[in-house]
C-alpha positions as CSV (number, residue, x, y, z in Angstrom):
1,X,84.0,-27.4,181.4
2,X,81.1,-27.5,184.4
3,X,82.9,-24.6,185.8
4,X,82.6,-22.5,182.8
5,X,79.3,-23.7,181.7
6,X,78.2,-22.4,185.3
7,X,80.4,-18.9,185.0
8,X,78.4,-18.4,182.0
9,X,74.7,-19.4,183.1
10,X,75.4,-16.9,186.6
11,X,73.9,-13.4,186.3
12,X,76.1,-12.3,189.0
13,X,79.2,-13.3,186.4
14,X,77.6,-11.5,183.7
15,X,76.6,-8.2,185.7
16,X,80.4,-8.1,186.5
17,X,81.6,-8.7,183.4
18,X,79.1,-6.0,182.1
19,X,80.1,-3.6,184.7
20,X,83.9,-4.2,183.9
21,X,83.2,-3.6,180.0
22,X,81.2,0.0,180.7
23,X,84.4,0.5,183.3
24,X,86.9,-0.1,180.7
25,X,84.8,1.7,177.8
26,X,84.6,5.0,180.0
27,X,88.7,4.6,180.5
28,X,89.1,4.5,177.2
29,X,87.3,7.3,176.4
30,X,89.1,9.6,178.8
31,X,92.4,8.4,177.5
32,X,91.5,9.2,173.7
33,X,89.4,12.5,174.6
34,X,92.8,13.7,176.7
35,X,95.5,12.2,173.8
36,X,93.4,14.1,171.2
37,X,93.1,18.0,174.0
38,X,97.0,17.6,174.7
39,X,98.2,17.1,171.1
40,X,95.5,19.9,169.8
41,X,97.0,22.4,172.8
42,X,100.9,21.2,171.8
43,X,100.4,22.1,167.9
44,X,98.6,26.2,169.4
45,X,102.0,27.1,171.0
């Protein structure tokens, strides 16, 4: 548990962590806003 405890007291750890969520987030949103544009343009023709 020394490991973890030390994972979670790092900044480094939680900068990356931080970074990975916004990454992840953003993804997410493309995927979604895309799904949402192809099936709108597939129900016009």
């Amino acid at each position: 548990m020394n490991l973890l405890s030390m994972l979670a007291n790092d900044p480094v750890v939680m900068f990356s962590f931080g970074g990975l969520a916004i990454m992840l987030a953003i993804c997410g949103f493309y995927v979604y806003y895309f799904l949402t544009h192809i099936q709108e343009d597939c129900k016009k023709h």
